[in-house]
N, C-alpha and C positions, 0 to 999 in steps of 0.2 A: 306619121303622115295619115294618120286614119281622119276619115271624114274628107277629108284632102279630093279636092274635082281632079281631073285627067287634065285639066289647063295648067293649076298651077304648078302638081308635079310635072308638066312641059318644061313651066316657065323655070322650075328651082333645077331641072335637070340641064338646062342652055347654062344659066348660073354658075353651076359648077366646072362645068365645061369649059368656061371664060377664065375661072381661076385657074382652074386645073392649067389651061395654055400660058397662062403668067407664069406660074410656080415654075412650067416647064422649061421656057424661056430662061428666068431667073438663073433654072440650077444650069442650065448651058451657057451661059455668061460667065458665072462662078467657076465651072471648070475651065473655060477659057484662057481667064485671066488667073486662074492657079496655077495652071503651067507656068509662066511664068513668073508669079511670085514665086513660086519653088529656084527656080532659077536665079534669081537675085538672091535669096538668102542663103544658095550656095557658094553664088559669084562675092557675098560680102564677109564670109567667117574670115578669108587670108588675111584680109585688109589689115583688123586688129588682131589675129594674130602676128602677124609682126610687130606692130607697135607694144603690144606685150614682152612681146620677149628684149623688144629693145629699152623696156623699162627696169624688166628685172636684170639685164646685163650691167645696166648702169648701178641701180639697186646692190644687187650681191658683189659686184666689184669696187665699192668700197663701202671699208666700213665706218667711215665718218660721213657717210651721207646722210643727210638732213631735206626735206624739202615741204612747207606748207601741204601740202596733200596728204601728207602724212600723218597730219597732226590728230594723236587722238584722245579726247576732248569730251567732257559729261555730255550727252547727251539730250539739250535744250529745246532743240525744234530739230525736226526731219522733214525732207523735204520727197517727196514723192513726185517720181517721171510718171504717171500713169496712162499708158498705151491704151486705148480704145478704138470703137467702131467710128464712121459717119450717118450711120443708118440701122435700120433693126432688121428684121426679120433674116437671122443670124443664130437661130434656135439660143442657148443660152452664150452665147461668146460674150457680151459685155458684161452681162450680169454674173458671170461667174470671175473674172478680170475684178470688178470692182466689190465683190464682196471679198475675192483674196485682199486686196488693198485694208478694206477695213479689217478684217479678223487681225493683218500684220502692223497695222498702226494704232489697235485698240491698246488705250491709256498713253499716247502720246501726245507730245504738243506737237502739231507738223501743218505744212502747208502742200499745199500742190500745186505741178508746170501737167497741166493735162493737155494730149494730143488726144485729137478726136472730136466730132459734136458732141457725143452722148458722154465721155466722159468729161466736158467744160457744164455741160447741162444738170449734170448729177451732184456736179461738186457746187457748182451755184445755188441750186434748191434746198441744200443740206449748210448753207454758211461755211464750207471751209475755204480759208486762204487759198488765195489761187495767185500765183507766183508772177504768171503772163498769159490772156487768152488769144495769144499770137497764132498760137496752133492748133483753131477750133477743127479746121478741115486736115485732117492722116490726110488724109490723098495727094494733098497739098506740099507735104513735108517732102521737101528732097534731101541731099546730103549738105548742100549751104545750110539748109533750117537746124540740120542735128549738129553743125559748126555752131550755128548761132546759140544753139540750146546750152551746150557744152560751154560754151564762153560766159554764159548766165549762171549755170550752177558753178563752175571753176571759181569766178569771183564772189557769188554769195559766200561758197565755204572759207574762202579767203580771209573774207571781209566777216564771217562772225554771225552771219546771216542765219545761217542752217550748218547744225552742226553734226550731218550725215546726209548722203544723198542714196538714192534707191529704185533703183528701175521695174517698173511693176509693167511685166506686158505677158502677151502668153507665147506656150512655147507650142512649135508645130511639130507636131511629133508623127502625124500620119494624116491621109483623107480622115479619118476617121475619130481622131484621138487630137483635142487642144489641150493643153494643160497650161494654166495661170501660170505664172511664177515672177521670183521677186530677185534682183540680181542689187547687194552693194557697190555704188560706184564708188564714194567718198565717204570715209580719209582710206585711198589706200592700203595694203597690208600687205606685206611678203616677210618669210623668215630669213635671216641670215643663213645663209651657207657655214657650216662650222667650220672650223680650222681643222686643217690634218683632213678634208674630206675629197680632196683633189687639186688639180691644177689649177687655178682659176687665170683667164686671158685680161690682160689689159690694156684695156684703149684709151686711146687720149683723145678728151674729149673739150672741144672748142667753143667757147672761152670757160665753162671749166662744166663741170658734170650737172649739178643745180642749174643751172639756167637751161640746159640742155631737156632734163629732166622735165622742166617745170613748163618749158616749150610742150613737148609730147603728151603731156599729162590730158589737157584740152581735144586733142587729135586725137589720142584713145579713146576719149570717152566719148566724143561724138561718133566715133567708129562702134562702140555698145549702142549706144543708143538707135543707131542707122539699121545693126544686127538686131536689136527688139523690134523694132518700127518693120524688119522684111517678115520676122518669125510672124509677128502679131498680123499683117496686111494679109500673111498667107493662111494664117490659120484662122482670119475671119471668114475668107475666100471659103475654106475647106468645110467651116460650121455652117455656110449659107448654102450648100452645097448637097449638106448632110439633110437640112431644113428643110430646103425646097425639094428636095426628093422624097423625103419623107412629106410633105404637104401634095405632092403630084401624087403618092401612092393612096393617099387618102380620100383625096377626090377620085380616082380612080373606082374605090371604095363604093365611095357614095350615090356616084353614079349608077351602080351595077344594083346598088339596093333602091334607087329611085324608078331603075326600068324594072326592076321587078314590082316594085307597088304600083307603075303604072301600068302592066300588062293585065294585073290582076285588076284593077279598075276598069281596063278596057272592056277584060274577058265577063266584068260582071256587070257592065252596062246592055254586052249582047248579048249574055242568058236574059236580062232585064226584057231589052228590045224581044227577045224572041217571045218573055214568057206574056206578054204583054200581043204580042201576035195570033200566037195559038189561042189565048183568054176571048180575045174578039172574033176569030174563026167560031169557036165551040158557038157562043152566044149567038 
């Protein structure tokens, strides 16, 4: 600021001031609606925990089960869920989200189903496949959209489409702490229960275990994908949070370093004014 008149430091000291009350705004919005993002991706882990376990019951209780989900297959194309923002100023959340994606599909052939703007925007500008841009706006996504999503990858792996699917969203692990992560949905995996290693219970299962199976299969997965879509909405929450506080302490900052260069501007316009005083008195 040297050189700098006592006006403009005014006007860049109002300036910062104007941000500074955005930032502030911002991070009290964020913790707002964190609370409750916390809240749903508590209220949503039971959900498919049950359907899990109602998968592998059917799974480990028999041993001639068979089911398309299952099938495991060279792997030709991957298909990538990619969970993102709608907006930025989210200190690094998307950008750390989409470069785990690329570090984990480098040298494959894969396409992508991106939820998000920034991650529909990112994969458009770089040419890769993009699956459906039904789900440019997260905010948008309720639990029908993570039905409809699951019924899209369910039948590409089906159908020979893609031959792995791969939930890439981040996980919320604290205010403070996001961490990317990549979760396999398809082709399922569970190991056999050995023989001789306990009781195992059997149900009868209507009209027979496969179809039953291959019913839930769909219902799981859009219940993962529902559990990414709350981790990631809360953990963008918790990054814009982290952002804007740290951009309110900045400005904060700046301001305390702008009144000081202006004080010293003041104080040396009225040495100025004085010495300029006394110079006309003496004469």
């Amino acid at each position: 600021m040297a050189g700098a008149s006592m006006k403009d430091i005014k006007l860049r000291i109002k300036s910062v001031e104007g941000t500074m009350q955005i930032t502030k705004a911002m991070e009290l919005v964020a913790s707002s609606k964190l609370r409750r993002a916390k809240e749903r991706v508590e209220h949503s882990r039971p959900y498919f925990d049950v359907l899990h376990a109602a998968l592998d019951d059917i799974a480990y209780s028999n041993d001639e089960f068979r089911s398309p989900y299952m099938a495991q297959r060279p792997v030709k194309t991957s298909c990538y869920v990619v969970i993102a923002g709608d907006r930025g100023l989210a200190g690094g959340y998307n950008a750390n989200i989409l470069k785990a994606v690329a570090a984990h599909a480098e040298g494959k052939n894969w396409c992508v189903l991106p939820i998000g703007k920034k991650a529909l925007e990112h994969y458009r500008r770089r040419g890769v496949p993009i699956v459906t841009d039904r789900y440019a706006e997260a905010a948008d996504v309720e639990m029908s959209g993570c039905y409809d999503i699951a019924r899209t990858l369910a039948k590409g792996f089906v159908n020979g489409e893609f031959d792995e699917v791969i939930l890439a969203y981040t996980n919320f692990v604290s205010m403070l702490s996001q961490q990317p992560a990549t979760l396999k949905l398809l082709p399922l995996n569970y190991r056999k229960a050995e023989k001789g290693s306990g009781p195992r219970q059997t149900t009868l299962y209507e009209p027979d275990c496969e179809t039953v199976y291959n019913a839930i299969v769909p219902e799981y997965l859009a219940g993962l994908i529902w559990g990414g879509l709350c981790e990631s909405v809360a953990s963008e929450l918790g990054a814009r949070r982290t952002a804007m506080d740290a951009a309110s302490k900045n400005a904060g900052e700046m301001i305390e370093n702008l009144s000081l260069h202006y004080n010293r501007a003041r104080q040396a316009a009225i040495t100025q004014e004085i010495t300029e005083i006394v110079a006309g008195a003496e004469g």
